[in-house]
C-alpha positions in Angstrom: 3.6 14.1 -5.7 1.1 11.4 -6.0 1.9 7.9 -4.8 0.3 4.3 -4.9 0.6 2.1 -2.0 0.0 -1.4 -1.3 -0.5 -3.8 1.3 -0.1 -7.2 -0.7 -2.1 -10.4 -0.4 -3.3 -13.0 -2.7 -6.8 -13.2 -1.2 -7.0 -9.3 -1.2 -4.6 -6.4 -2.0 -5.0 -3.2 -0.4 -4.3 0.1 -2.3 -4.7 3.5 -1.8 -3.3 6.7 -3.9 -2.4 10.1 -2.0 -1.4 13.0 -3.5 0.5 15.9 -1.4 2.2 18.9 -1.6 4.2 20.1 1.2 2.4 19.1 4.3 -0.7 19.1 2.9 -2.3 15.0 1.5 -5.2 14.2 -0.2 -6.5 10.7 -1.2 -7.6 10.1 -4.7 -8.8 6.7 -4.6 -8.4 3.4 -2.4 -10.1 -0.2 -2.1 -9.2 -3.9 -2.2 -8.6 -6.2 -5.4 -10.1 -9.4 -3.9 -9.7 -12.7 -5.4 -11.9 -15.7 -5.6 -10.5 -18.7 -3.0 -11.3 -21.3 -5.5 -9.6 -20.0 -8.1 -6.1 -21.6 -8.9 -3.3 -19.3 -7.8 -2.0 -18.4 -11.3 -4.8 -16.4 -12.4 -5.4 -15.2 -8.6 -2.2 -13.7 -9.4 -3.1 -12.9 -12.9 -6.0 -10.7 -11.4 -4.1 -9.0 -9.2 -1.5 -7.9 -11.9 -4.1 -6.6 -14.0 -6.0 -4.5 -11.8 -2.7 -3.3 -10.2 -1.8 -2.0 -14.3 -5.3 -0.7 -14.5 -4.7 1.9 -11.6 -1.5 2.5 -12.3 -3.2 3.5 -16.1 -5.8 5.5 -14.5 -4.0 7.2 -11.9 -0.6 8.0 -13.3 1.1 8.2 -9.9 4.7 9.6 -9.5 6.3 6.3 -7.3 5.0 3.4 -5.4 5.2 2.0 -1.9 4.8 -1.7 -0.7 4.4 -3.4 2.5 7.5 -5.7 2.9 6.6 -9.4 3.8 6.0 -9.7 7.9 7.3 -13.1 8.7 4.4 -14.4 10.6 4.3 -18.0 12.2 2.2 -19.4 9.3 4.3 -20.2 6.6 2.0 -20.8 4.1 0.6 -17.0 4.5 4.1 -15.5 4.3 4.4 -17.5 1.3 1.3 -16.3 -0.3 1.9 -12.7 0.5 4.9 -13.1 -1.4 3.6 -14.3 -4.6 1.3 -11.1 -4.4 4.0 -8.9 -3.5 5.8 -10.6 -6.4 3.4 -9.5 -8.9 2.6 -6.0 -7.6 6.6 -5.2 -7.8 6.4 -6.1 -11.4 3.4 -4.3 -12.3 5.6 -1.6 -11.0 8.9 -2.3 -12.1 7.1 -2.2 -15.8 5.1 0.7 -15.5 8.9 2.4 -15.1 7.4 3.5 -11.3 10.4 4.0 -8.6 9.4 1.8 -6.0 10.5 2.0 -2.1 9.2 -0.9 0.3 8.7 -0.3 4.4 8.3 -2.7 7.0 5.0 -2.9 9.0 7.1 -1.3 11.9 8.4 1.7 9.7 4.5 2.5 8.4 3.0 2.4 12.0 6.2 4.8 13.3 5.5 7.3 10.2 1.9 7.3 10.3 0.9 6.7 14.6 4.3 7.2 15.9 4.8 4.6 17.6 6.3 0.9 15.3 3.8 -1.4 16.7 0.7 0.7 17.0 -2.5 -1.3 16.5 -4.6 -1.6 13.5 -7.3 0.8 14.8 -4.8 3.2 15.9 -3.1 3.3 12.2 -6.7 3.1 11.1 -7.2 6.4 12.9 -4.6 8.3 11.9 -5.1 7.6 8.2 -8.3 9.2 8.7 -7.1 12.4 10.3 -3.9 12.6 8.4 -6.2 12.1 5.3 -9.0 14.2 6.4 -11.5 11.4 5.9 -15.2 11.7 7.2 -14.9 7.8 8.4 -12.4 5.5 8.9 -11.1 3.4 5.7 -12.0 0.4 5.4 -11.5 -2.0 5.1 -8.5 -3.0 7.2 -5.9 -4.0 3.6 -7.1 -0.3 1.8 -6.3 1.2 5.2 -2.7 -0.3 5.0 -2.0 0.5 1.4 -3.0 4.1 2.6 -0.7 4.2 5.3 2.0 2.6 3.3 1.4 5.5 0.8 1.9 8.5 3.9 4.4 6.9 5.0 6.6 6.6 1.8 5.3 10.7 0.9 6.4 11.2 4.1 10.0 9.8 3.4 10.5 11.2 0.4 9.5 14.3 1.2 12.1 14.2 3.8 14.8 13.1 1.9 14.3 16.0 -0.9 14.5 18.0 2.2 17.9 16.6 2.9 19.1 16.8 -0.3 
């Protein structure tokens, strides 16, 4: 099964793509889609939505997993992380992709065992999960990956269970 995740943001969208089979994971590619501060939000969003299509072209992954919103003190971050998650669930709603969304607890539980593990510790476990030679960097591509184990991890298990 390969699967895209993503850790949405309007200044810089994480995403990673895994592939496993059975316990075994391998990543195929991950990195940031950064866009410019200055730019007017629109076609920040705009960008986003077409690089998102471009890997979903290149890659050809089997489902999707996104980070769902953490509702943070700042206001006008939650907002803007939703506008980007807004656009990446459409990319994959029409790429026909089944999509499943975790919370920030639910990735950290999956992936370091424990739901509020920090970054580095998440950061960590990507790598040895992923058999990386270093950590993945930086901190958004190493969310999208985790979102990614974490939603192979899940589906894996509910196959199990019929």
């Amino acid at each position: 099964m390969r699967v895209l995740g993503i850790d949405p943001g309007t200044a810089i969208t994480g995403y990673g793509v895994i592939e496993g089979e059975g316990d075994s994971l391998v990543v195929t590619t991950y990195g940031v889609i950064t866009t410019p501060a200055n730019q007017p939000l629109a076609q920040r969003l705009q960008h986003i939505y077409r690089e998102l299509r471009a890997l979903i072209t290149e890659w050809h992954p089997d489902s999707a997993a996104v980070e769902e919103l953490f509702f943070s003190k700042n206001a006008r971050t939650a907002l803007s992380v939703g506008h980007a998650r807004g656009v990446a669930l459409l990319a994959l709603t029409e790429a026909g992709l089944p999509i499943q969304e975790y919370k920030p607890a639910e990735v950290k539980q999956a992936v370091a065992g424990y739901g509020n593990a920090p970054k580095q510790q998440v950061q960590g476990m990507v790598q040895l999960l992923l058999n990386l030679d270093e950590l993945p960097r930086p901190d958004d591509a190493a969310d999208a990956l985790a979102v990614a184990i974490c939603h192979f991890h899940s589906a894996r298990w509910q196959s199990l269970v019929g």
